[in-house]
N, C-alpha and C positions, 0 to 999 in steps of 0.2 A: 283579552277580556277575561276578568274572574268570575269565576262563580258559577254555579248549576243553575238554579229557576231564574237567575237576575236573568240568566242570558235568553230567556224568554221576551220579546219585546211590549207582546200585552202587557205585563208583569209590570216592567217599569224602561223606561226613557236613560234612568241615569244609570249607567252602566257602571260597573266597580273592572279597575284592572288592574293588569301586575307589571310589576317595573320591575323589570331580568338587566344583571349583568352578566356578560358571556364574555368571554377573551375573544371569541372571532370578531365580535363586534367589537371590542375597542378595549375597555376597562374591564377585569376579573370582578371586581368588586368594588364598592361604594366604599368609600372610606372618612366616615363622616360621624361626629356624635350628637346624632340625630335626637335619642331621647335619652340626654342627659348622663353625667357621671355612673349612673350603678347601670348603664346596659352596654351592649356593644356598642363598637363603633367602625364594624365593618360587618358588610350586607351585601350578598349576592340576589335576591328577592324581595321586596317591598309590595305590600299591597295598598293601591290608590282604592281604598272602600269609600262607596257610595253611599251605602245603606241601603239596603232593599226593604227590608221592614220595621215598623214604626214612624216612617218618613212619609213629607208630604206629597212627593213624588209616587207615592206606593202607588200601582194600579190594576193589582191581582183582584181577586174576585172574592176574597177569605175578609169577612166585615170590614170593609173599608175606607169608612167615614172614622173605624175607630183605631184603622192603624194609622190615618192621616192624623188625626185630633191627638194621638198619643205620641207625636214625633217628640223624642229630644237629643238625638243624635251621640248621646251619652251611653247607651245602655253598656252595648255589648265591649266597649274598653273598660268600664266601671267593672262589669263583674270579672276583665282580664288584670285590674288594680290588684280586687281583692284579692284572687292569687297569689300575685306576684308580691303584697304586703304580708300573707302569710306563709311566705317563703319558697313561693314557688315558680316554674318558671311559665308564663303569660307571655302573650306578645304585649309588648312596649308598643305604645302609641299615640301621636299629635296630631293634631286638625290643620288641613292646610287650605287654601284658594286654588285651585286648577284651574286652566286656560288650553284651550284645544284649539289651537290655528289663531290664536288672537280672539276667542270669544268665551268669558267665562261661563266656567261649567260647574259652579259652587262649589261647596265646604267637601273635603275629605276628610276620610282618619288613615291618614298615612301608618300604617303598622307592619310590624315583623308577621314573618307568616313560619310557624313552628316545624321547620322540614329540619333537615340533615345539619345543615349548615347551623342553622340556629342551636339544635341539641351539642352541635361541638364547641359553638360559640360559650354556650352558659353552662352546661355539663363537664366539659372535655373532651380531648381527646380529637382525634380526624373525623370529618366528614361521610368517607366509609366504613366508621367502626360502626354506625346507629344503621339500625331498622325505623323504619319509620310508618307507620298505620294511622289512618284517619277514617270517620265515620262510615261505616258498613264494610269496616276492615278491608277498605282498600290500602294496598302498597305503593308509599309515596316513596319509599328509598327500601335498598335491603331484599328482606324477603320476610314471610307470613310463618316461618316457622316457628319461633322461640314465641310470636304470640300464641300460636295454637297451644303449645306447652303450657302458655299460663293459664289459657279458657281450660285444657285437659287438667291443671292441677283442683281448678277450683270445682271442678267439677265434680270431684270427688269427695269422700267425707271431710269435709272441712271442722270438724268438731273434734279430729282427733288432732294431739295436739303437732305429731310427727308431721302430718300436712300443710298445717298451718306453720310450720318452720321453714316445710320446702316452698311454698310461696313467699313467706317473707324473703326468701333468697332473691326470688325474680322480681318482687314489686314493692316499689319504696309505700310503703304501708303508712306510714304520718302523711305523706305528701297528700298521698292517696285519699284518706280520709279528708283531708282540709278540701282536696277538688271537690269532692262529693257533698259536702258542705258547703261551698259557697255555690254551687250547681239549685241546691235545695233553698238555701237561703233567698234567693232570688226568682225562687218558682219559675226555675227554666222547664218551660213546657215545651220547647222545640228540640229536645235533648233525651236521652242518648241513643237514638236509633238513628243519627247523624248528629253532627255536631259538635265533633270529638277530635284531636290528635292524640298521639300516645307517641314515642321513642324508646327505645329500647339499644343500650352500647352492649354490641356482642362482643367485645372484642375485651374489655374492664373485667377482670373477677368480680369486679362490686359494679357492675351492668347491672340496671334495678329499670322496669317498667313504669316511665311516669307520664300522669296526660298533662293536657297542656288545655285551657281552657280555648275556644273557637266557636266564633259566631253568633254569638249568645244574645242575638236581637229580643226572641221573645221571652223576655224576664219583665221583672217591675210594672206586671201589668194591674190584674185582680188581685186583691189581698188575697184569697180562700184559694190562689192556684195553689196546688200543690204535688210538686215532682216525686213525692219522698215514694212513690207508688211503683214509680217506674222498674221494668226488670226487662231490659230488653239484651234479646239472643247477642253476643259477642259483645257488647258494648261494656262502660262502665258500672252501670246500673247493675247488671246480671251477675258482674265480681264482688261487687256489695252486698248481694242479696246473699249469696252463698256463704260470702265470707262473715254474717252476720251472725251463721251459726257455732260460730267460734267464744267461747267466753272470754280468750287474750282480746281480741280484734275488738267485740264489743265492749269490753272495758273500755280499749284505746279510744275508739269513736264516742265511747258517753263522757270519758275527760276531755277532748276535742271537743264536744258541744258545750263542758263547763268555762272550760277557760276561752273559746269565740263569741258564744248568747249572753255570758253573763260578765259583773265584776270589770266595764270597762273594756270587753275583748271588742274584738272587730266587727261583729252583728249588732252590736249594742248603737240604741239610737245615734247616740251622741258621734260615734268615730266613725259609721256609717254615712249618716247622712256630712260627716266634712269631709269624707274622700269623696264622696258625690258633688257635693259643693262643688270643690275644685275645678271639676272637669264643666259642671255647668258654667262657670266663672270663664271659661278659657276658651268656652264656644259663643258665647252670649253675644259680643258685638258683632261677629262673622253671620248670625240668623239673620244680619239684615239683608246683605247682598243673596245671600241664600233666597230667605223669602221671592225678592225680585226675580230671584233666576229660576226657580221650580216652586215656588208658594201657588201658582194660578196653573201649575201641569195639569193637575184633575178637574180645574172649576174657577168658572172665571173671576170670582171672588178670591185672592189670594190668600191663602193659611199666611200665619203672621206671629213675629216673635213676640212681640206685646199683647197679643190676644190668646192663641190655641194654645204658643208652645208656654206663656208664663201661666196660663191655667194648669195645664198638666205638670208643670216644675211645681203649682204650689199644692197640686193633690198630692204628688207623690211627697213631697217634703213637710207638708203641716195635718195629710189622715196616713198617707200609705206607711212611710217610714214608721211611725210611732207607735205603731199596731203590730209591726212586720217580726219583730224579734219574737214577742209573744206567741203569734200563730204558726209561726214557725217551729219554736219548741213545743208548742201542744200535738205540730201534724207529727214530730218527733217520736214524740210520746204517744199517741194515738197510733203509730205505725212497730210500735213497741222494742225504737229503735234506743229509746233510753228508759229507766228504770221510773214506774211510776209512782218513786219517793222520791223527793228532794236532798239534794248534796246537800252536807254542813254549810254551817253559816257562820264569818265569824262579825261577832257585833261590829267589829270595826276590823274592817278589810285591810291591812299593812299602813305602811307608812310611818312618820315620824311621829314617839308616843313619846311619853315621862318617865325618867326614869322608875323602875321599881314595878312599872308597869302589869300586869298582867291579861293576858289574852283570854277573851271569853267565847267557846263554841257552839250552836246549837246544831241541834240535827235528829233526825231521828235512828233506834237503833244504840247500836256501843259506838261509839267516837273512839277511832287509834289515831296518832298523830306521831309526825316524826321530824327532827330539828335538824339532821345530817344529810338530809338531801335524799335520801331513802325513800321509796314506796311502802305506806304502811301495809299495801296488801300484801307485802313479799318480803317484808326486813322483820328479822328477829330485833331491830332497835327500836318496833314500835311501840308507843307508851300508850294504856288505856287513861282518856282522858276523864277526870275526876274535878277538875277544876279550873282556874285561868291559869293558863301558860306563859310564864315568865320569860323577859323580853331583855335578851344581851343587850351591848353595844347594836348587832346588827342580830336578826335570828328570822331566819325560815320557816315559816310553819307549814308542812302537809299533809292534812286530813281526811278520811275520808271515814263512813260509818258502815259495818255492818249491820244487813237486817237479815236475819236467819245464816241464809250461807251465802249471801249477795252484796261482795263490796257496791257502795254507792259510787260516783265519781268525783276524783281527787282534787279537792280545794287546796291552791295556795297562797301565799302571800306571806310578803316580807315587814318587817318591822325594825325600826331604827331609834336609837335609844341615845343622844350623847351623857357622855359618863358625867355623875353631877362631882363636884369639887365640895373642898372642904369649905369652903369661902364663895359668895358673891350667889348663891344659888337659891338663897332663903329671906323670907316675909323682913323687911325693916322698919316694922313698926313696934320693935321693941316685942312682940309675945310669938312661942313657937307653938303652931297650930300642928294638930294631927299631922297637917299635910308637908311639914318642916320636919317633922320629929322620922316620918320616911325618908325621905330625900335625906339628914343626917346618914340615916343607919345606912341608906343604899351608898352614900359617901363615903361613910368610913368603910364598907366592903371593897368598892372600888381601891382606895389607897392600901387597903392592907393586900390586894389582891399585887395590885403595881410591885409593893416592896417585893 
C-alpha cells in the first residue's frame, strides 16, 4: 500500500499501491515503454495512484463536498507535465483500469515514483551514485549529508557573490527555478512542508541537487491560492527565499517568469490549458466506469462525469485558467519576487518580417540590446537602443532595460527575413511605390553583399 494519510481508512476506501520488482521474486525489472519515446523503458517501482484528494471517493474530514465536487483526476500529472515540458525531470504518467481478484477497482495513474533508480534512469550514472530526500527530508536512498551542506550553504549570506557560486555548484539553479514556478503557478498549497523529492549524484563532479515535482493534488483550486508565501524549514521554499537575496539568482528567476507568464511561454493561457486538455482528453471515457465503481462511495446519489466532473473541467478551463497567468504574476510581484516595472516590449514579437525591416522596442528606463547571443547586462557588445533594429536574413534580438541601477528582465525573440531578389519581388502594375523603391535598395545590398 502507498502513501501516509491514504493509508488511513476513514480517509478513503481507494487505496494507492506500489508495484516492486525484486530479483527474489522473479523479474529485476519491468522492461516495458510504458510512457512513450522520451522516458524510460525500464522500472523497478511503479505506483498504482488512486488519488486521495480531489476525488469522489475522498472521505477525510477537510471540506469535503468540495474535494468531491472538484475531482478531475488530472491535477497532480498535469503539474508533473509542466516540469518535465520545461525540462525537467517529473514522473511520466498514464491512466489505467485495475482489477483486484476479478473485481474492478477504477481508473489509476500508473506513474514513476522519483527514487534512485529513476534519478539514474534520466540523470545518469548507477543507482548508488544518488542520495535521495523526500518531504521532511526523509532518506529514501544514500544518506542526509551533502543535503545538509546545501541547507548550511544557503544559510548563510547568500548576497555575497562567492556564496552564491558555492551553491551554484551543488544545485542546478534554472532547473530549480522552473520547479519553483510551476509549484507557484499552480497555487500548490499542500507544498513544501511535504511534497517534495530531491536527488543528489555524489559520485558526478557535475552532481547538482534537483527536485522532482510529487503529489501535487492540491493545486487548480482557488484563483487567489497563493504559495509564493511559503518558507518552510529544510524544504524548497526555504532555498528560495534565501536565495532570493542574491541579485544573480533574482535576475535569473525574473527572466524565468518573462519567458514562462509571457510571449507564448508555458503559463500563458493558450499552451497551458492544451497540455491540460490532453490529459482531460485521455481520462474522459474511463469517468464512466469510474463513476459506477466509486461515484456513490460517499452518498447515495452518484458524483458523475457529465454533471460534477464536466462542471469543474469548464470552471477551471473557461474562468480559472484565463485569470490564472495574470494573478500569478501580480502574487509575483506583490511578493517582490520580480521588479515592479515591466520588461521591454517589442511591437512585434519575432518571426518572419520584410525585408529591410526594422524592429521597434518599448520599455521603460535605457533599452541595451544585443544581436550575438550576449546578455546586455554583462556584454561590452551591447548597443543602446535609439531606434528600430534592423533584421538579417535570420537575427536575435535580446533586450532588456535599465532603470537606475536595476537591469529589468531579458526579452527575446527571433526574426526571419528572406533575402529579396533583383526580380519577381516588386508591385506589377507598371509604378514603383515607396514600398518597391526599399525592397530595390534592400536587393541590390543583398546581391552586392553575395558578389
Amino acid at each position: 500500500i502507498q502513501g501516509g494519510s491514504s493509508t488511513n481508512r476513514w480517509k478513503s476506501d481507494k487505496l494507492s499501491m506500489q508495484l516492486k520488482f525484486k530479483r527474489e521474486l522473479g523479474d529485476a525489472k519491468l522492461e516495458y515503454p510504458l510512457f512513450g519515446d522520451e522516458a524510460t523503458d525500464e522500472f523497478d517501482t511503479l505506483v498504482v495512484d488512486a488519488r486521495l484528494n480531489q476525488a469522489w471517493h475522498y472521505g477525510g474530514r477537510s471540506s469535503p463536498i468540495n474535494q468531491r465536487t472538484r475531482a478531475q483526476y488530472t491535477r497532480d500529472q498535469f503539474v508533473a507535465d509542466l516540469q518535465n515540458t520545461l525540462g525537467g525531470q517529473a514522473p511520466r504518467g498514464r491512466w489505467v483500469h485495475v482489477y483486484l481478484n476479478g473485481i474492478y477497482w477504477g481508473i489509476h495513474n500508473l506513474h514513476e515514483r522519483p527514487d534512485e533508480h529513476f534519478a539514474s534512469e534520466y540523470l545518469g550514472g548507477d543507482d548508488d551514485d544518488y542520495d535521495i530526500i523526500k518531504h521532511n527530508s526523509t532518506v529514501i536512498h544514500g544518506g542526509f549529508s551533502n543535503y545538509r551542506d546545501l541547507l548550511s550553504a544557503v544559510n548563510e549570506d547568500t548576497r555575497q557573490d562567492s556564496q552564491y557560486e558555492l551553491i551554484e555548484q551543488m544545485l542546478d539553479i534554472d532547473q530549480f527555478i522552473n520547479y519553483m514556478q510551476v509549484n507557484y503557478f499552480v497555487g500548490n498549497t499542500d507544498w513544501a512542508h511535504h511534497n517534495w523529492y530531491a536527488s543528489y549524484n555524489k559520485v558526478s563532479g557535475e552532481g547538482k541537487w534537483r527536485f522532482h515535482s510529487w503529489d501535487a493534488e492540491h493545486v487548480l483550486k482557488g484563483l487567489n491560492d497563493d504559495a509564493t508565501g511559503r518558507d518552510d524549514a529544510l524544504g524548497p521554499t526555504h532555498i528560495h527565499v534565501r536565495l532570493m537575496r542574491n541579485g544573480e539568482y533574482r535576475l535569473k528567476f525574473m527572466d524565468a517568469v518573462q519567458r514562462n507568464f509571457y510571449n507564448d511561454g508555458l503559463f500563458t493561457f493558450g499552451r497551458a490549458t492544451e497540455l491540460y486538455q490532453h490529459r482531460l482528453d485521455e481520462v474522459y471515457e474511463a469517468l464512466v466506469p469510474e463513476s459506477a465503481r466509486w461515484g456513490d462511495n460517499q452518498r447515495s446519489r452518484p458524483f458523475t462525469r457529465d454533471y460534477e466532473w464536466v462542471a469543474e473541467r469548464d470552471r477551471l478551463l473557461n474562468d480559472y485558467f484565463p485569470q490564472l497567468t495574470a494573478v500569478v504574476s501580480q502574487q509575483l510581484r506583490d511578493r517582490n519576487f520580480v521588479h515592479d516595472f515591466d520588461a521591454p516590449r517589442f511591437y512585434v514579437h519575432g518571426g518572419d518580417v520584410e525585408p529591410g525591416f526594422g524592429v521597434a522596442i518599448r520599455g521603460t528606463g535605457e533599452l541595451f540590446y544585443t544581436t550575438d547571443g550576449s546578455d546586455p547586462a554583462t556584454s561590452d557588445s551591447k548597443v543602446r537602443y535609439t531606434g528600430p533594429v534592423p533584421v538579417g536574413t535570420q537575427t536575435t534580438i535580446r533586450v532588456r532595460s535599465l532603470n537606475g541601477n536595476e537591469w529589468s528582465a531579458i526579452v527575446e525573440a527571433t526574426f526571419t527575413s528572406a533575402p529579396p531578389t533583383l526580380a519577381g519581388d516588386f508591385s506589377h502594375d507598371g509604378v514603383l511605390d515607396a514600398k518597391d523603391l526599399d525592397l530595390l535598395a534592400a536587393a541590390i545590398r543583398n546581391e552586392t553583399s553575395n558578389e
